[in-house]
LOZA-193534 format. One record per residue (C-alpha): residue number from 1; residue in one letter; x, y, z. Coordinates in steps of 0.001 Angstrom, whole numbers. Layout:
<recs>
i:NUM | aa:a | X:X | Y:Y | Z:Z
...
</recs>
This chain:
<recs>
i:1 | aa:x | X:-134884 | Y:70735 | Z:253819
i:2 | aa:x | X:-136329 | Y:68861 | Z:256975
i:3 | aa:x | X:-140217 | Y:69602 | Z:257390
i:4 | aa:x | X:-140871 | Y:71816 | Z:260097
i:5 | aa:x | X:-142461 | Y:70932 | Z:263787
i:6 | aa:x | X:-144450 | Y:73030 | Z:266257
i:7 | aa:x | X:-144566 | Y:71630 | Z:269273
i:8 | aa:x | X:-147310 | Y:72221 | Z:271718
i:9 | aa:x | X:-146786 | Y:70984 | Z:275424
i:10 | aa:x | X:-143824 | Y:70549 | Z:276805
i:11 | aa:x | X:-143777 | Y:67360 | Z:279518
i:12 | aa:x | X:-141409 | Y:64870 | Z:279869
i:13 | aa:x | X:-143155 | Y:63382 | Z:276390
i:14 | aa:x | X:-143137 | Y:66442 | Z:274236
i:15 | aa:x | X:-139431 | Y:67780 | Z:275544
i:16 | aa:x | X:-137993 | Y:63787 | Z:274829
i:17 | aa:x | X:-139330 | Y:63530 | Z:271424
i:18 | aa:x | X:-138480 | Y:67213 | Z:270598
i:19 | aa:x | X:-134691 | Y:66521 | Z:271454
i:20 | aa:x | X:-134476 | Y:63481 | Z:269231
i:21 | aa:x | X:-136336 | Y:65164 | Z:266364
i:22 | aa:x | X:-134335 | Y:68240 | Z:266853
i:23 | aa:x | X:-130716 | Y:66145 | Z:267095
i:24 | aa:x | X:-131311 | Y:63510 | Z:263893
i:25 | aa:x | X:-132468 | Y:66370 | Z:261508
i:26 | aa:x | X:-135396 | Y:64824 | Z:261115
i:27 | aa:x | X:-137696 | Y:67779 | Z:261838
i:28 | aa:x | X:-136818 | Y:71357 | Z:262144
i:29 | aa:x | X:-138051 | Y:72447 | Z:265515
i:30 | aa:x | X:-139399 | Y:75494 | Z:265088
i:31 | aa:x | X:-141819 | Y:77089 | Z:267914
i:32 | aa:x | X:-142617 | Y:75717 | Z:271190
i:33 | aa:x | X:-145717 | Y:76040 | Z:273375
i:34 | aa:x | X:-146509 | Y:74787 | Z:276583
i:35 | aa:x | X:-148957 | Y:76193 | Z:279677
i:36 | aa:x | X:-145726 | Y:78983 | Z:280502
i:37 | aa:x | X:-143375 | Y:81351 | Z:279023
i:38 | aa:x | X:-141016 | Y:79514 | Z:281876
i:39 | aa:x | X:-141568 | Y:76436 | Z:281007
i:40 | aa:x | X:-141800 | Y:76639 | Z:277185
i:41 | aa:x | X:-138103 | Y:78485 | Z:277504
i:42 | aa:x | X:-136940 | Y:75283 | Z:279514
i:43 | aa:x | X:-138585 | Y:73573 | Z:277240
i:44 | aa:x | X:-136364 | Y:74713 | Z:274158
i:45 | aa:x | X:-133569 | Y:74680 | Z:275888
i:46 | aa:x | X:-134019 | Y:71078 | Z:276718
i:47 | aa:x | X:-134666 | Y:70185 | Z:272951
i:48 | aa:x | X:-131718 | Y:72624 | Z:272336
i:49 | aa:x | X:-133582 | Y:74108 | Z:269109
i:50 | aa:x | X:-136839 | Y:75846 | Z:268678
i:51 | aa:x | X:-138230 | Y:78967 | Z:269996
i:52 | aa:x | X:-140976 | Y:79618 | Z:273294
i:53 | aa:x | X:-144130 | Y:80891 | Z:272727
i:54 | aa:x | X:-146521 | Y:82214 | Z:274723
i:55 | aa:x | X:-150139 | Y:81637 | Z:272700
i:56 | aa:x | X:-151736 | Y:79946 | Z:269754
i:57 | aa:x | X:-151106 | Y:83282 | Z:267312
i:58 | aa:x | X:-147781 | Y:83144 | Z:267422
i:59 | aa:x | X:-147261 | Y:79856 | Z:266276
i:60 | aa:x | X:-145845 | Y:80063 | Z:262595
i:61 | aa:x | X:-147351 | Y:77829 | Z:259930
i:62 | aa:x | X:-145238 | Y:74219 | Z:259910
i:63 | aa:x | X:-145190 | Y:71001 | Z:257941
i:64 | aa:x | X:-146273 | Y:69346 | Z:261148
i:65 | aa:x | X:-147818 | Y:70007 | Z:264324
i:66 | aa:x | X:-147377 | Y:67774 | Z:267828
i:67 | aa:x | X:-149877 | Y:67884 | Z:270767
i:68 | aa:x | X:-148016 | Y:66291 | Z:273384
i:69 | aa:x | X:-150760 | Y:67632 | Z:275604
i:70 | aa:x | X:-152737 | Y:65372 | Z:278372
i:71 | aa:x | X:-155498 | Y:63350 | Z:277219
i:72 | aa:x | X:-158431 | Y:65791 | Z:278416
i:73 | aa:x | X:-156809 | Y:68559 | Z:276489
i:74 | aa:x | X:-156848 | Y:67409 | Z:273324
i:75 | aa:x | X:-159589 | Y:67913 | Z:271807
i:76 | aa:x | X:-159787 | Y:71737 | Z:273483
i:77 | aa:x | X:-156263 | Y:72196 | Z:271830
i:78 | aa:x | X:-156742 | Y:71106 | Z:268454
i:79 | aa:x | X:-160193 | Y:72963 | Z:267727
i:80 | aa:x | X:-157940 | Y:76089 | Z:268354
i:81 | aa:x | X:-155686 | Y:75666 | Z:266400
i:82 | aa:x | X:-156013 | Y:77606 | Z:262529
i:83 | aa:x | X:-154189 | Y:75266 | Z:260354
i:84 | aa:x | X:-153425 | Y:75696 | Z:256892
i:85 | aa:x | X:-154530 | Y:73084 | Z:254601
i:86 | aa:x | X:-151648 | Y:69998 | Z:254276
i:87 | aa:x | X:-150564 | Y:70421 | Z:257768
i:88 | aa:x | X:-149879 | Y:67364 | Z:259608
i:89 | aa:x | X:-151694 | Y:67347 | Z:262969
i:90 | aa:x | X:-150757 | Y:64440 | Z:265643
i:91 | aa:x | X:-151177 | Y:63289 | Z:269262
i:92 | aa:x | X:-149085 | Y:61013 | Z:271325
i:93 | aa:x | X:-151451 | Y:59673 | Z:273644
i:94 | aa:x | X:-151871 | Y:55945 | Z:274020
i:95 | aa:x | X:-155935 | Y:55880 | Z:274871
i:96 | aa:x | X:-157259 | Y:58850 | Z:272463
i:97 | aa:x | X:-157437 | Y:57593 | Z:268765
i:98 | aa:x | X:-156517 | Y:60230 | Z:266176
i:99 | aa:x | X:-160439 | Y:61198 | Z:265880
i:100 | aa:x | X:-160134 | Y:62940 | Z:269338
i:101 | aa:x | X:-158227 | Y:65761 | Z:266863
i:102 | aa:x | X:-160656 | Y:68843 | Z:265500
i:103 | aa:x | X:-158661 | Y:69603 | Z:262349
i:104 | aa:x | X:-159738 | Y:72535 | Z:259928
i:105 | aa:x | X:-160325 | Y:71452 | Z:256025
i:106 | aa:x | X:-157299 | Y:69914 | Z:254049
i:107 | aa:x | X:-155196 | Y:69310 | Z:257494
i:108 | aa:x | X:-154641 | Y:65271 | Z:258105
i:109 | aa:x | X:-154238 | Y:63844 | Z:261367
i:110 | aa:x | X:-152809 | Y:60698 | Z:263037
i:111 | aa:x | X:-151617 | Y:59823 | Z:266670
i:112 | aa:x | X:-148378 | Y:58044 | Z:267584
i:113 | aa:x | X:-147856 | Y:56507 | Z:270888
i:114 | aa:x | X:-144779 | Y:55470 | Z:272114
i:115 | aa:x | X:-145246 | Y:52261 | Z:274556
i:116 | aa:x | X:-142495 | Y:53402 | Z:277683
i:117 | aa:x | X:-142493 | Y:55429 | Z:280259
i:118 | aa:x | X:-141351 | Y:58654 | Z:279972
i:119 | aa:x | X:-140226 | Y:59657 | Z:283941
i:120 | aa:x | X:-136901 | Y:60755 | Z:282798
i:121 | aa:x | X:-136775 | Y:62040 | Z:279379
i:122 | aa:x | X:-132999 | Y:62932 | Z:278731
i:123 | aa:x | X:-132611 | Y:58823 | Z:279593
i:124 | aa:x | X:-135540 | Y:58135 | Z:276947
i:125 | aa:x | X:-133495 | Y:60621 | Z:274197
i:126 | aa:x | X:-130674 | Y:58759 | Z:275378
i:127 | aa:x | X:-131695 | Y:55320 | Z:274680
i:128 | aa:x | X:-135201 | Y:55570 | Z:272484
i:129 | aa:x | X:-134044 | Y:53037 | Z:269767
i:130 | aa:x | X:-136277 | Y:50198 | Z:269751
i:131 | aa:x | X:-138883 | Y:51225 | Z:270766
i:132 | aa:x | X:-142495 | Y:50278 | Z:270062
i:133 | aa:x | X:-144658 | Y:52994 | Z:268535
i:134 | aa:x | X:-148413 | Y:52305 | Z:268253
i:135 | aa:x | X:-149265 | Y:54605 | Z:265250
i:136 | aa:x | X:-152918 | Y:55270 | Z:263373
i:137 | aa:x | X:-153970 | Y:57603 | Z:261402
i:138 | aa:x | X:-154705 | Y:59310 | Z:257709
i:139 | aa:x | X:-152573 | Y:58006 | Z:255043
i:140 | aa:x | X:-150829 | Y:61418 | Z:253887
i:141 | aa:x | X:-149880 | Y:61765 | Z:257640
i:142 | aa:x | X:-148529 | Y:58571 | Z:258473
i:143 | aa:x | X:-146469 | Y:58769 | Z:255067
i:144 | aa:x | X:-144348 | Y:61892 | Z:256688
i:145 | aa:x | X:-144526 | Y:60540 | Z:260564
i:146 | aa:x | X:-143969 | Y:56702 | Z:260349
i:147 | aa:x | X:-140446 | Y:57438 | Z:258651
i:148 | aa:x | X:-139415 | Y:60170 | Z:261170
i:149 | aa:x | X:-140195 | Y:58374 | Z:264050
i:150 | aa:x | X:-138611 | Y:55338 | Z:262519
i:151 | aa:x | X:-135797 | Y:57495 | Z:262039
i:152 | aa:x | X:-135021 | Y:58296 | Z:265736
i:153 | aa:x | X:-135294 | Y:53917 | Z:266589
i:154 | aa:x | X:-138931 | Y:53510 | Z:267121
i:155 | aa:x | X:-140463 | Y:50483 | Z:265975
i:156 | aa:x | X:-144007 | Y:51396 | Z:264436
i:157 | aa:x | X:-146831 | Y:48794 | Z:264842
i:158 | aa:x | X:-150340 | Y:49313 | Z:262777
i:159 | aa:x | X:-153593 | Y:49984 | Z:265246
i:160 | aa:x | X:-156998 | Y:49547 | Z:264969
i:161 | aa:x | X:-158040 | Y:53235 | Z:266098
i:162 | aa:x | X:-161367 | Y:51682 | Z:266645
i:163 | aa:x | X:-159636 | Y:49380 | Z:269480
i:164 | aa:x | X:-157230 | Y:52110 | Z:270621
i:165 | aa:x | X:-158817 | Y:52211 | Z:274074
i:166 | aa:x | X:-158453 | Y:48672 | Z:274487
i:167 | aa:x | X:-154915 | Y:49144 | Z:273020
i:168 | aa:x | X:-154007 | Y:51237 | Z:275582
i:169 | aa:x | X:-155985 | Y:49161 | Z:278104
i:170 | aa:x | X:-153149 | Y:46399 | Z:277145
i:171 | aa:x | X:-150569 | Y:48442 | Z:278126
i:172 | aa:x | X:-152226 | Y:49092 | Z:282057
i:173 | aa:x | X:-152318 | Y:45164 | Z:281906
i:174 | aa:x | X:-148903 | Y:44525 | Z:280983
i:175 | aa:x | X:-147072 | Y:47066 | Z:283585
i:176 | aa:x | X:-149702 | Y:48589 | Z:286220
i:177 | aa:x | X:-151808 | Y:45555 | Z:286854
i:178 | aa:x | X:-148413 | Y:43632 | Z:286923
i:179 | aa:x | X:-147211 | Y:45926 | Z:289796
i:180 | aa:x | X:-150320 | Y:45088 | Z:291680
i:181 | aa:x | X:-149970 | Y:41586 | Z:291600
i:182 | aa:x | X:-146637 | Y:41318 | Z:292389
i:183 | aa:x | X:-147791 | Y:43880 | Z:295083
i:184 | aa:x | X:-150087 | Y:41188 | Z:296530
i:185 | aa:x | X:-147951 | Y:37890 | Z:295841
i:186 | aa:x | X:-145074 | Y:40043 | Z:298589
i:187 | aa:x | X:-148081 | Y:40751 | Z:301338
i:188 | aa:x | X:-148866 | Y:37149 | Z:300750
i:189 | aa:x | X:-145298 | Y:35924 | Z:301192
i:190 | aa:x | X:-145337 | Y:38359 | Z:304078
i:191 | aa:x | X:-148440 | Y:37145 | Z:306329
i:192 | aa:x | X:-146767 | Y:33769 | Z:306459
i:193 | aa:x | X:-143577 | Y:35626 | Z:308052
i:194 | aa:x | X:-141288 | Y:35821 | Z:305210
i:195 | aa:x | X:-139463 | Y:39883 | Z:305497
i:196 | aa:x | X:-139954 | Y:41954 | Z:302714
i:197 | aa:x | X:-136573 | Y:42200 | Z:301303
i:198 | aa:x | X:-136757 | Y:38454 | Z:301282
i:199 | aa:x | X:-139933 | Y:38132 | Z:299777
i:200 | aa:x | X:-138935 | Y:39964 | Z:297001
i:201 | aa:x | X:-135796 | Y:37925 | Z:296304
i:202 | aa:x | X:-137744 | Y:34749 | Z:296642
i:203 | aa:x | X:-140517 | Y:36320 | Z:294404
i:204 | aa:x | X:-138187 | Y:37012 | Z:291541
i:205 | aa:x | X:-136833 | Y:34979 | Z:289914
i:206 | aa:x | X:-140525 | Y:32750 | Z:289534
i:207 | aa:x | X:-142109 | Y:36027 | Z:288232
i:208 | aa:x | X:-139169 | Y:36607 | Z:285844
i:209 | aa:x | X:-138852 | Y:33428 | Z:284785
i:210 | aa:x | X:-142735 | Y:32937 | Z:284084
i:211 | aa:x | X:-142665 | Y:36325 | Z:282096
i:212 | aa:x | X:-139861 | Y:35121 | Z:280086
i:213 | aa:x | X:-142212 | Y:31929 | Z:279114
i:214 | aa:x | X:-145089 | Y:34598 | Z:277943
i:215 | aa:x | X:-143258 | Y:36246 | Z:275802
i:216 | aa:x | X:-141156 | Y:32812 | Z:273991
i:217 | aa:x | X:-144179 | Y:30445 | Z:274041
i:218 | aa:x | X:-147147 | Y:32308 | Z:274276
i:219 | aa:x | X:-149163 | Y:32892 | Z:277435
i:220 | aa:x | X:-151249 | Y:29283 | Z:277561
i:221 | aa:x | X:-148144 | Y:27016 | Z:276924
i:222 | aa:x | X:-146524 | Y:28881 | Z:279801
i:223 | aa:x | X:-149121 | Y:29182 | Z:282387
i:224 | aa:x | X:-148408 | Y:26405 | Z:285604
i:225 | aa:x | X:-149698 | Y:26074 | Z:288708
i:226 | aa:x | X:-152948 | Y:24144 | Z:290333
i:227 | aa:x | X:-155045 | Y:25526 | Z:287804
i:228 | aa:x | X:-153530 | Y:24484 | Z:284782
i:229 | aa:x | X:-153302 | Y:20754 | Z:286293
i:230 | aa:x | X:-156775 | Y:20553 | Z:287502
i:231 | aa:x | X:-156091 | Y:21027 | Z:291247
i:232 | aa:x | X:-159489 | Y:22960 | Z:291828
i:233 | aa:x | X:-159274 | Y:21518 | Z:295233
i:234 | aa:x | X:-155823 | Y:23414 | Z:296415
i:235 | aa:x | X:-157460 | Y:26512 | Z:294182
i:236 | aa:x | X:-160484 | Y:26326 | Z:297261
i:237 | aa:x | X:-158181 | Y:26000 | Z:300139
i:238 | aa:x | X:-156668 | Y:28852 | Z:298922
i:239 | aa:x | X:-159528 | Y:30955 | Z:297994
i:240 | aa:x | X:-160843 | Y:30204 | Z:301572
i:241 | aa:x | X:-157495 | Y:31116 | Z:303520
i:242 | aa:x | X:-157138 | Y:34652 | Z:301572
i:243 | aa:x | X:-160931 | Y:35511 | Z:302067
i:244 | aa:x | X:-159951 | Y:34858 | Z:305671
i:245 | aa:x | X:-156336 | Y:36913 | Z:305863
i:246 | aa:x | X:-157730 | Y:39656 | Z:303625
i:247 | aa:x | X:-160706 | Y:40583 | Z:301975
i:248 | aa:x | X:-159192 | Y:42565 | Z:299170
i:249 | aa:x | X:-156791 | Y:40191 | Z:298184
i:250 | aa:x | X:-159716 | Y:37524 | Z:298234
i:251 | aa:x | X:-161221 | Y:38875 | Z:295688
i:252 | aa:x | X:-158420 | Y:39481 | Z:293383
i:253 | aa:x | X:-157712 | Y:36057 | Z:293773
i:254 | aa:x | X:-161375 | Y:35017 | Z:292852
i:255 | aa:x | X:-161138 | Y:37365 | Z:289974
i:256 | aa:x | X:-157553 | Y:35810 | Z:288206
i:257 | aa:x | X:-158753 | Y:32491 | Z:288846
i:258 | aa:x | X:-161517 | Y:32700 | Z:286933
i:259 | aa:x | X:-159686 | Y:33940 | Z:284017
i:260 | aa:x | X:-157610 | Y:31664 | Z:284822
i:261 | aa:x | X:-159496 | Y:28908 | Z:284159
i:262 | aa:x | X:-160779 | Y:30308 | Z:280966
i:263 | aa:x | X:-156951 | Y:30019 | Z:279711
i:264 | aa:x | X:-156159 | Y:26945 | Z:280887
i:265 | aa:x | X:-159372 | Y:25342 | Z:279114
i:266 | aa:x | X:-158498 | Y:23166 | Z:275875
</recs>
């Protein structure tokens, strides 16, 4: 017999991961709580197994339990919970370690993050294999969730719950921070009259390509540019033109250069 699941919240998160669960075998679904009756019924019949609940009490004793709940609630959640000893308690979030979790006596903990976005969830339980999981945790409970998520395609990575802010912090870099960027390399491309459809087109293929170096040489071997050949003088120019177009852009500029220049040191 599969090991049974609660599941408590049901986002985009809790409803993708209860679907693949639910469809491989791996768990047995078995109640489902989320802020609603309403929601926890659409909920279940998303995951197509399980059954709504409307409050803690009637949630039946299970192998495992899932907060796919938001960051803040976590630790709210989980002291409220009256779990019997064994029971495997687990997060999902990617910037609360696994200590954010008030378990009672005997029940282990862990947290499992998978690194995507999770916008439209029947596409992510359409298409979850390969991806990265960042998982931490107690022993017993990573023994029971490492293969189950491995089960549905994820790839699970190790983490330092001491670093799992900074973990998570990695992530922002990677994808938000990118977006602003590339956000201010089209304005830029823009003031000097380029349209934005244009700018974009232009823009791509020297952002994709430069990604593409990152991640097959590293990030020093593939950074270019005036900075990584010394050109401090066009680096000034620069600087002095954006402090004069925009101010806000200026300083983002004086920021990455910086770093910048940390990298490209030998």
């Amino acid at each position: 017999m599969a090991a049974t699941l609660n599941l408590i919240g049901g986002g985009h998160l809790g409803r993708a991961l209860g679907r693949l669960f639910a469809g491989s075998g791996v768990f047995i679904v078995q109640d489902v709580l989320t802020r609603s009756p309403a929601s926890a019924s659409d909920a279940v019949a998303f995951i197509g197994a399980g059954r709504a609940v409307a409050s803690l009490a009637e949630l039946r004793p299970a192998d495992a339990v899932m907060l796919a709940v938001s960051d803040d609630q976590i630790e709210a959640v989980s002291a409220a919970l009256d779990l019997a000893p064994g029971t495997v308690l687990f997060h999902c979030s990617g910037a609360r370690s696994s200590a954010a979790l008030h378990a009672g006596a005997g029940v282990v903990t862990a947290s499992v993050h998978p690194v995507r976005s999770f916008a439209d969830p029947a596409a992510v339980a359409a298409d979850f294999t390969g991806t990265w999981c960042g998982i931490e945790g107690d022993g017993t409970a990573l023994a029971l969730l490492r293969p189950a998520f491995e089960a549905i395609g994820a790839r699970c990575v190790v983490i330092d719950a001491a670093a799992k802010t900074v973990y998570h912090a990695a992530s922002v870099f990677a994808s938000n921070y990118l977006v602003t960027v590339m956000d201010a390399a089209l304005l830029a491309y823009q003031a000097a009259g380029i349209d934005e459809v244009t700018a974009r087109a232009l823009a791509g293929p020297l952002a994709t390509e430069t990604l593409q170096n990152v991640l097959r040489m590293g990030a020093r071997p593939a950074l270019s540019g005036p900075i990584a050949r010394g050109d401090m003088a066009t680096v000034a120019r620069q600087q002095q033109a954006l402090d004069g177009w925009d101010a806000a852009t200026g300083q983002l500029y004086r920021a990455l250069a910086a770093a910048t220049i940390t990298l490209a040191r030998p």
